[in-house]
VEXTI-31236 format. One record per residue (C-alpha): x, y, z. Coordinates in nm, 3 decimals, always signed. Layout:
REM residues N
         x         y         z
         X         Y         Z
...
END
This chain:
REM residues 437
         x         y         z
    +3.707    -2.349    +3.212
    +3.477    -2.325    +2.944
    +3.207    -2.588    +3.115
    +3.214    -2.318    +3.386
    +3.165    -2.067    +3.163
    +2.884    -2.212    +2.977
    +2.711    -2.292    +3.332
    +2.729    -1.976    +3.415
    +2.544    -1.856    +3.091
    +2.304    -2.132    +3.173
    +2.276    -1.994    +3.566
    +2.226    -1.660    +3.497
    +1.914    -1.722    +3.269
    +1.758    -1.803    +3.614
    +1.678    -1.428    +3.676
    +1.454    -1.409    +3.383
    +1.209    -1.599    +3.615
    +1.240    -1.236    +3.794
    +1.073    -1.044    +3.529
    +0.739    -1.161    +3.608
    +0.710    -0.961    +3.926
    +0.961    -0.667    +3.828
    +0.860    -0.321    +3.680
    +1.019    -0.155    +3.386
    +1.275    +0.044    +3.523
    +1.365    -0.189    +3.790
    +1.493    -0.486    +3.519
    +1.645    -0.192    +3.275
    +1.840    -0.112    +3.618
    +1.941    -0.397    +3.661
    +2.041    -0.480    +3.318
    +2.261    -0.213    +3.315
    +2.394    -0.340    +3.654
    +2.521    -0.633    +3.532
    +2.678    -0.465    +3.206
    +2.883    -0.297    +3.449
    +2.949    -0.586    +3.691
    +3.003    -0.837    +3.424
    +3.268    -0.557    +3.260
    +3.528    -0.435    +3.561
    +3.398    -0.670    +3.831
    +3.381    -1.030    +3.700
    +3.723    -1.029    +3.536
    +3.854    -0.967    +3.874
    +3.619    -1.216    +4.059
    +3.691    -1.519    +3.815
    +4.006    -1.437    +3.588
    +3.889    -1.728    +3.356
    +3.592    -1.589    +3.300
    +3.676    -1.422    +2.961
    +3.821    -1.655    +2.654
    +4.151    -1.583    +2.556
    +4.029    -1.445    +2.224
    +3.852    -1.221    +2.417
    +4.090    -1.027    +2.643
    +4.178    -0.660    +2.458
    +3.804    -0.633    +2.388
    +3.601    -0.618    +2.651
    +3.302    -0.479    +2.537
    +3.257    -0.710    +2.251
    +3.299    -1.028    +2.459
    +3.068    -1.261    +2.522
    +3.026    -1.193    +2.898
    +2.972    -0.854    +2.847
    +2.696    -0.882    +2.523
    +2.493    -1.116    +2.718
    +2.391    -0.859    +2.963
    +2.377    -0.597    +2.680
    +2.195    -0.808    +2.489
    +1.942    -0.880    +2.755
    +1.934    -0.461    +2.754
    +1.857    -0.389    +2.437
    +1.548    -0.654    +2.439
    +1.380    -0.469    +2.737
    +1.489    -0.086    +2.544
    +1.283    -0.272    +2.241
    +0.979    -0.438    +2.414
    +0.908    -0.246    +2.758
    +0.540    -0.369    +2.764
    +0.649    -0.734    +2.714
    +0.876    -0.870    +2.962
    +0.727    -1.199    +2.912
    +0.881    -1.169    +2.531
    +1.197    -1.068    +2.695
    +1.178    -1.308    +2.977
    +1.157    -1.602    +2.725
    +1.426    -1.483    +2.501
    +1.636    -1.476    +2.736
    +1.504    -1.848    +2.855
    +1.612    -1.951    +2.498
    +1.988    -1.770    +2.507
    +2.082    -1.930    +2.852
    +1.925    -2.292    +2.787
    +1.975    -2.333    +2.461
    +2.297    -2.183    +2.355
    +2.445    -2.313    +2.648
    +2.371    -2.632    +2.635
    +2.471    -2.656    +2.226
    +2.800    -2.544    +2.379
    +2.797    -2.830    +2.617
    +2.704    -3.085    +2.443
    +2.878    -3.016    +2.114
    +3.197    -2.961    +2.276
    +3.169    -3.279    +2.476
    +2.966    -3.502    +2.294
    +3.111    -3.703    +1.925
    +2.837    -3.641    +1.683
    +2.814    -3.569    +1.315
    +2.881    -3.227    +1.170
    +2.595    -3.041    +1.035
    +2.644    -2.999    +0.637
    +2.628    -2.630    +0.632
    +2.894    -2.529    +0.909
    +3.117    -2.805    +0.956
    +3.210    -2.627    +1.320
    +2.866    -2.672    +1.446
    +2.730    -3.036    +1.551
    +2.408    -3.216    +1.504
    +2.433    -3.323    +1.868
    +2.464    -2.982    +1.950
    +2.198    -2.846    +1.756
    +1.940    -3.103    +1.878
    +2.033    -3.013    +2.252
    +1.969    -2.607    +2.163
    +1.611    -2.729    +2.036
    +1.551    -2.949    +2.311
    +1.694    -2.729    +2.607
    +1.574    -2.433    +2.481
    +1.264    -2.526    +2.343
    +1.135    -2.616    +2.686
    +1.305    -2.340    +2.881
    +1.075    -2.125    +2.651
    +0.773    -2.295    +2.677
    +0.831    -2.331    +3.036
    +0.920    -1.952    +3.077
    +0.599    -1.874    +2.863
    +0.442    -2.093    +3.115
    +0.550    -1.882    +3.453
    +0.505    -1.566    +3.282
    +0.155    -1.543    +3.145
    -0.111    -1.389    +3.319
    -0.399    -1.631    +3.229
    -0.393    -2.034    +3.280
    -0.200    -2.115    +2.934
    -0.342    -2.309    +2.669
    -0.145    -2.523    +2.427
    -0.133    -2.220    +2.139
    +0.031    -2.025    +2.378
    +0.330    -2.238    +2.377
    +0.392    -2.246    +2.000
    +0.533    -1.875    +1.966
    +0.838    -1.971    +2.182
    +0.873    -2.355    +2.063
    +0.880    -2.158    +1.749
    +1.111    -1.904    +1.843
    +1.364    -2.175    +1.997
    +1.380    -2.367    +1.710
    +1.431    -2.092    +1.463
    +1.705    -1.919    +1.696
    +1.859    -2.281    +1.673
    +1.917    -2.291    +1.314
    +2.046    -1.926    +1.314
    +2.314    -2.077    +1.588
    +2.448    -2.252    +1.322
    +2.501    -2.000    +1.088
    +2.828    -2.019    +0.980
    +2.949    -1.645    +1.081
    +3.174    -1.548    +1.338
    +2.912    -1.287    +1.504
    +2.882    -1.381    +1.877
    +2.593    -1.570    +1.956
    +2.445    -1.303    +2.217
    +2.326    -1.133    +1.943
    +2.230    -1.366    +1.663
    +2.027    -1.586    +1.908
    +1.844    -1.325    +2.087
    +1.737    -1.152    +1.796
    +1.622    -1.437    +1.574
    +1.403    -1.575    +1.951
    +1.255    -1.183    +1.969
    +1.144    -1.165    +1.612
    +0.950    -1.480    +1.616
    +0.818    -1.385    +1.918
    +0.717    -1.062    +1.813
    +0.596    -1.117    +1.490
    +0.368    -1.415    +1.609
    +0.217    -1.220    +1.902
    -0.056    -1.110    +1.650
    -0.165    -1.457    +1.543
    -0.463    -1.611    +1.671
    -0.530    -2.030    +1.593
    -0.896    -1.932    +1.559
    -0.765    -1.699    +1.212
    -0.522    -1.963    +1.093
    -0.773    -2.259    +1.138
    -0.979    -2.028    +0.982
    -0.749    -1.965    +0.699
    -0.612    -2.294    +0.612
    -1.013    -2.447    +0.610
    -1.043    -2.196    +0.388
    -0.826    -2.335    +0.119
    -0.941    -2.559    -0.179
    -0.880    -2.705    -0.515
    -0.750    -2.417    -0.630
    -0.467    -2.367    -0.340
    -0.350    -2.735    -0.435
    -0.384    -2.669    -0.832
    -0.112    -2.371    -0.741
    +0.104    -2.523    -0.526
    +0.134    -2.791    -0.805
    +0.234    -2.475    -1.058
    +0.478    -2.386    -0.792
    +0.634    -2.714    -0.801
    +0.632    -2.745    -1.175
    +0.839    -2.385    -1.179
    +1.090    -2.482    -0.913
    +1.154    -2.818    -1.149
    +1.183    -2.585    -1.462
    +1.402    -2.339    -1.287
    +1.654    -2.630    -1.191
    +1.617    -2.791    -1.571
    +1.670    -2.412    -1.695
    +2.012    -2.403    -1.472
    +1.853    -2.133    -1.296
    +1.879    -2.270    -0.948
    +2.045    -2.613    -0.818
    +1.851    -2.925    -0.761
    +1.846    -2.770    -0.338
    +1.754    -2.424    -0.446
    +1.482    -2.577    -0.642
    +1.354    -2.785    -0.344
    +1.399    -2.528    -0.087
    +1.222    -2.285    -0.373
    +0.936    -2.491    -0.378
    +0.897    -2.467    +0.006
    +0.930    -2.126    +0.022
    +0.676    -2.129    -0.290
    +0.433    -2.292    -0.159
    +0.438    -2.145    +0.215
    +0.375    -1.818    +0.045
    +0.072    -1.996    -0.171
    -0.101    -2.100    +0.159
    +0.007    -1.829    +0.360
    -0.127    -1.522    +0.104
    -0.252    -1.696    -0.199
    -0.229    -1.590    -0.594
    -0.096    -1.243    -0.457
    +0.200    -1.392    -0.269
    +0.291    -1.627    -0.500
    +0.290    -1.395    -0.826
    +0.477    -1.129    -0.600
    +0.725    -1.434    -0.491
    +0.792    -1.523    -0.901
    +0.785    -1.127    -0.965
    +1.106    -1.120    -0.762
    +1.302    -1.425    -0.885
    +1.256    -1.324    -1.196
    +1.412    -1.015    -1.179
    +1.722    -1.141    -0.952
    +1.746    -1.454    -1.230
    +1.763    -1.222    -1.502
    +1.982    -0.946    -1.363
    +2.244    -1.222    -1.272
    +2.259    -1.312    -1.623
    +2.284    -0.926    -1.753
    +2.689    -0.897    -1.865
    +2.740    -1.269    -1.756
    +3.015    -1.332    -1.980
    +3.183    -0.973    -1.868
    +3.166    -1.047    -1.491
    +3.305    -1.386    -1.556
    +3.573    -1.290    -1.721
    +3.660    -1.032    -1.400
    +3.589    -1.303    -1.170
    +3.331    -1.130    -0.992
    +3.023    -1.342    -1.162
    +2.824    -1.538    -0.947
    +2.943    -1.900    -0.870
    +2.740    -2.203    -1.001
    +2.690    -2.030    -1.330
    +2.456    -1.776    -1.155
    +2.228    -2.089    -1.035
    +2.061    -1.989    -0.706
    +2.094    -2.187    -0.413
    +1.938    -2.304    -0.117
    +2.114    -2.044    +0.085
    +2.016    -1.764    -0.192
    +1.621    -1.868    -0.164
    +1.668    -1.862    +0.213
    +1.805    -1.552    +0.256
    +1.634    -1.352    -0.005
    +1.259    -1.497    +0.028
    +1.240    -1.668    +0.409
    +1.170    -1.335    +0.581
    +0.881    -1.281    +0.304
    +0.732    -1.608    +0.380
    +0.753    -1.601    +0.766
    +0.530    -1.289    +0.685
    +0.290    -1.475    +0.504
    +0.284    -1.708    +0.736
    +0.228    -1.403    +0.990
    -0.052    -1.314    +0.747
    -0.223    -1.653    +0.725
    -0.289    -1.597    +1.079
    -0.367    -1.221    +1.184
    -0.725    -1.089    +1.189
    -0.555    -0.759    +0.997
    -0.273    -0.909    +0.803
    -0.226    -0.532    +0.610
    +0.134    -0.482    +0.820
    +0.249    -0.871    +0.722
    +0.208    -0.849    +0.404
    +0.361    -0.480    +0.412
    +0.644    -0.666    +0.551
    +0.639    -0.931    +0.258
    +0.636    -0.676    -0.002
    +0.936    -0.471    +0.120
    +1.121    -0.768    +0.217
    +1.075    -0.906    -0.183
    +1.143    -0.525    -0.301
    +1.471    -0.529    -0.079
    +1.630    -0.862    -0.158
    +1.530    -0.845    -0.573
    +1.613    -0.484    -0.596
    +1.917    -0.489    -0.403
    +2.023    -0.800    -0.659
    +1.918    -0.587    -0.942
    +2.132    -0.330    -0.855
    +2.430    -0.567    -0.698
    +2.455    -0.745    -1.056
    +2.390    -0.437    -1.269
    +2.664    -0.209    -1.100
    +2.918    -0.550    -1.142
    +2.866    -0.547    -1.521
    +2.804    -0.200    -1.656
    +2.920    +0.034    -1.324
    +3.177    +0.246    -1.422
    +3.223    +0.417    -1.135
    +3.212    +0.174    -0.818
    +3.296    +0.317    -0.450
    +3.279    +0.232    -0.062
    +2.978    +0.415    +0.121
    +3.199    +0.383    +0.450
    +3.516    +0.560    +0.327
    +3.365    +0.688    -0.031
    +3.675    +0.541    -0.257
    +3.685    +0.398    -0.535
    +3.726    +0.018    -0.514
    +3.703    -0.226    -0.834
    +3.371    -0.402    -0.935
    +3.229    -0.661    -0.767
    +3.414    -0.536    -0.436
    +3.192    -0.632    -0.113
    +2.976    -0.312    +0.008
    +3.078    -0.104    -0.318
    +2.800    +0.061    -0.469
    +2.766    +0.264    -0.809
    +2.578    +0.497    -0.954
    +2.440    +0.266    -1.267
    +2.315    -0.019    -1.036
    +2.172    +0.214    -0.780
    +1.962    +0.363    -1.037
    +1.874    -0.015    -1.152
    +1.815    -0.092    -0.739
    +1.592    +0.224    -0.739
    +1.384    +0.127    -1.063
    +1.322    -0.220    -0.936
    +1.208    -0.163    -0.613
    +0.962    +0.086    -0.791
    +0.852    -0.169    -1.006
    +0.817    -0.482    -0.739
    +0.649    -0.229    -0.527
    +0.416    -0.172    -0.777
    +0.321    -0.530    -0.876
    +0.270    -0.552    -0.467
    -0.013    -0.299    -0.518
    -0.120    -0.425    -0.837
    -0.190    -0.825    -0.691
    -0.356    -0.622    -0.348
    -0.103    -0.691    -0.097
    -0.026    -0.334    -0.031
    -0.230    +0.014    -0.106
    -0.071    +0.222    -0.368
    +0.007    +0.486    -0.108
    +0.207    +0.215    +0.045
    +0.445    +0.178    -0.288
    +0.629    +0.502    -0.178
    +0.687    +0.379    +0.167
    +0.820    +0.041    +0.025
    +1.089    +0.215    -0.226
    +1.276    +0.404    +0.020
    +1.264    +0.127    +0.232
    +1.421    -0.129    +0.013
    +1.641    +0.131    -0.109
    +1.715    +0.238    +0.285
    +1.796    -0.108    +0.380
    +1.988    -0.177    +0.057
    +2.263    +0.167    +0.139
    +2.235    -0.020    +0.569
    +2.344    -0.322    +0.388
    +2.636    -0.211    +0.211
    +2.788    -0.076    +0.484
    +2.737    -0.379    +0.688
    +2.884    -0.552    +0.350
    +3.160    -0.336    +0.340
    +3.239    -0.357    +0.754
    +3.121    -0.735    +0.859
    +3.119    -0.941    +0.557
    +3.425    -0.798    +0.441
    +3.609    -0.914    +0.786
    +3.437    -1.230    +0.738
    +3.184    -1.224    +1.018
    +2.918    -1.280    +0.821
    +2.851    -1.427    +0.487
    +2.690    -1.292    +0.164
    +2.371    -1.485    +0.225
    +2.331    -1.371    +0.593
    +2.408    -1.034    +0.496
    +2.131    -1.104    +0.222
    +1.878    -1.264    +0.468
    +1.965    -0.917    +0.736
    +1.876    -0.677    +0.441
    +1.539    -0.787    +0.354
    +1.446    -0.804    +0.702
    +1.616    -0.429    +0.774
    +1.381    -0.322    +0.461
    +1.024    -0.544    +0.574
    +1.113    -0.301    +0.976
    +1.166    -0.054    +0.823
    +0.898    -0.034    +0.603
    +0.671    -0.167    +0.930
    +0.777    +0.145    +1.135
    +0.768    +0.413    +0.867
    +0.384    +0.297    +0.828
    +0.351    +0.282    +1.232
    +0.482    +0.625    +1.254
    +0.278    +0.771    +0.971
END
């Protein structure tokens, strides 16, 4: 039954071809149709159509999300059904077919979920790589050139990886949301800006990228990362060096620093609770990924946008959320006295996931201030941005402990994702705050 299912997931990404010649209202219509239809008529249709975990909760199943998911793209983007029509390319092909073949086909386990297969992942980026780039294809108005199909090769790929996570959210929201953000965020890039860009860099570029390196090897000698977290650091290090220079990079270190050093602030005292960080407080590959990648796919947004002010308005709020909300995460574990739930406002121990308290808020609040402020100092933002930035991070950071204290605390998601979600809630946030004023 579940081959059927997942060949119906497959099939039904057929009527994103439809979007090309349908108006606004007439595909949020029919989105809504098939919400409906997929709720109270398909169960009755094809009993087997909903998994067995699924029955009790019909609005949360998989059959039902796909459809709302498809919804919520067009509520987001009604002037780009093309973005919508290849998202949507990417959820049928490529999700279903990592179903398919990972189910059905012996292949290794990836290291980071041992659920999820590399056969599987390879058939997400090859299925739904080119269902995007051929949905790109059908949809655009102009004969396509070959930068027009790295957005959604792009976009595939990265909504591959996030398939793997290794959360229990369904994956007709995590993929659809990962494909529309790289979409998105790449529709301002132009290859004659990032050709542009990268000829641009010199000696000087290298010379930094070498510091970077040098600092990712002395964090891992200093046991302030692992050997990965210094590799992956490195990376991350030196996208942000090409991607928005000196500026990036100091704002990059600006933030690690202050997330190494508040992890080590009452070290001994959260150890003995058992609420310390594991490893010793070393960061790993998973910390650098979730607190830093959404800064450096904005400088890599930057490296290639004829006005790159709102990317790297986006990289400074994403840095300001993740170190900040560390700050103030590590802070409240070792000197909060009072700790409490935001979603039910009782008092909970230390260290408990979504608990905030009124010591490490005021330590979250102070070092967003201050990373906002070293974003304005290096020229990434204005200093009438560094206003907009703190009650972003500190926005996203009070969004993120309720998610904490709701979805990571059932286990549906894990501290990093939760991590990787916040910065990214405090870079839109910041992004529509500074649209809207």
């Amino acid at each position: 039954m579940e081959v059927s299912r997942q060949l119906l997931h497959i099939g039904v990404g057929a009527f994103a071809l439809l979007l090309r010649d349908l108006t606004w209202p007439q595909a949020v219509a029919l989105a809504s149709i098939a919400i409906v239809f997929n709720a109270f008529v398909l169960p009755s249709l094809a009993p087997g159509v909903f998994r067995d975990t699924d029955r009790g909760r019909r609005w949360t199943s998989g059959i039902v999300l796909y459809p709302i998911g498809v919804l919520a793209l067009l509520l987001l983007f009604p002037a780009r059904l093309d973005l919508v029509a290849t998202t949507w390319a990417i959820l049928a092909a490529g999700d279903g077919m990592a179903t398919l073949v990972g189910a059905h086909v012996r292949t290794s386990a990836l290291p980071w979920n041992r659920e999820k297969s590399v056969g599987g992942l390879v058939a997400f980026l090859l299925f739904g790589g080119t269902a995007a780039a051929g949905m790109t294809w059908w949809s655009a108005s102009t004969p396509p050139d070959a930068w027009l199909f790295v957005a959604p090769i792009a976009a595939a790929v990265l909504a591959g990886f996030a398939e793997t996570a290794p959360i229990t959210l369904d994956d007709n929201i995590t993929v659809p949301a990962m494909a529309a953000a790289v979409l998105w965020s790449m529709s301002d890039m132009t290859p004659e800006v990032l050709r542009g860009h990268l000829a641009a860099q010199g000696p000087a570029t290298m010379a930094l990228v070498a510091l970077n390196a040098a600092v990712a090897a002395a964090g891992w000698a200093a046991r302030m990362v692992t050997g990965a977290g210094a590799v992956t650091g490195a990376c991350i290090g030196g996208v942000m060096i090409v991607g928005s220079g000196v500026a990036g990079w100091t704002m990059l270190m600006a933030t690690f620093l202050a997330a190494s050093l508040a992890t080590r602030v009452g070290h001994s005292r959260k150890a003995r609770a058992g609420i310390a960080e594991d490893r010793g407080g070393r960061r790993g590959p998973g910390n650098a990924i979730a607190n830093t990648g959404v800064a450096a796919w904005a400088a890599l947004i930057a490296a290639g946008s004829a006005n790159p002010t709102i990317a790297h308005l986006a990289l400074v709020a994403a840095l300001a959320t993740a170190g900040s909300d560390t700050v103030a995460s590590e802070v409240g574990k070792a000197w909060g006295r009072t700790t409490w739930l935001l979603t039910s406002l009782k008092r909970v121990a230390p260290g408990t996931t979504g608990a905030i308290s009124l010591e490490g808020t005021a330590a979250g609040i102070l070092s967003s201030a201050l990373l906002a402020g070293i974003g304005a100092w290096v020229g990434l933002i204005s200093a009438g941005a560094v206003p907009l930035v703190i009650v972003a991070a500190n926005a996203a950071s009070l969004m993120e402990g309720v998610i904490g204290a709701t979805m990571e605390a059932r286990g549906m998601l894990t501290n990093d994702v939760v991590n990787f979600v916040n910065s990214a809630m405090g870079a839109g946030v910041a992004m529509l705050a500074w649209s809207l004023f």
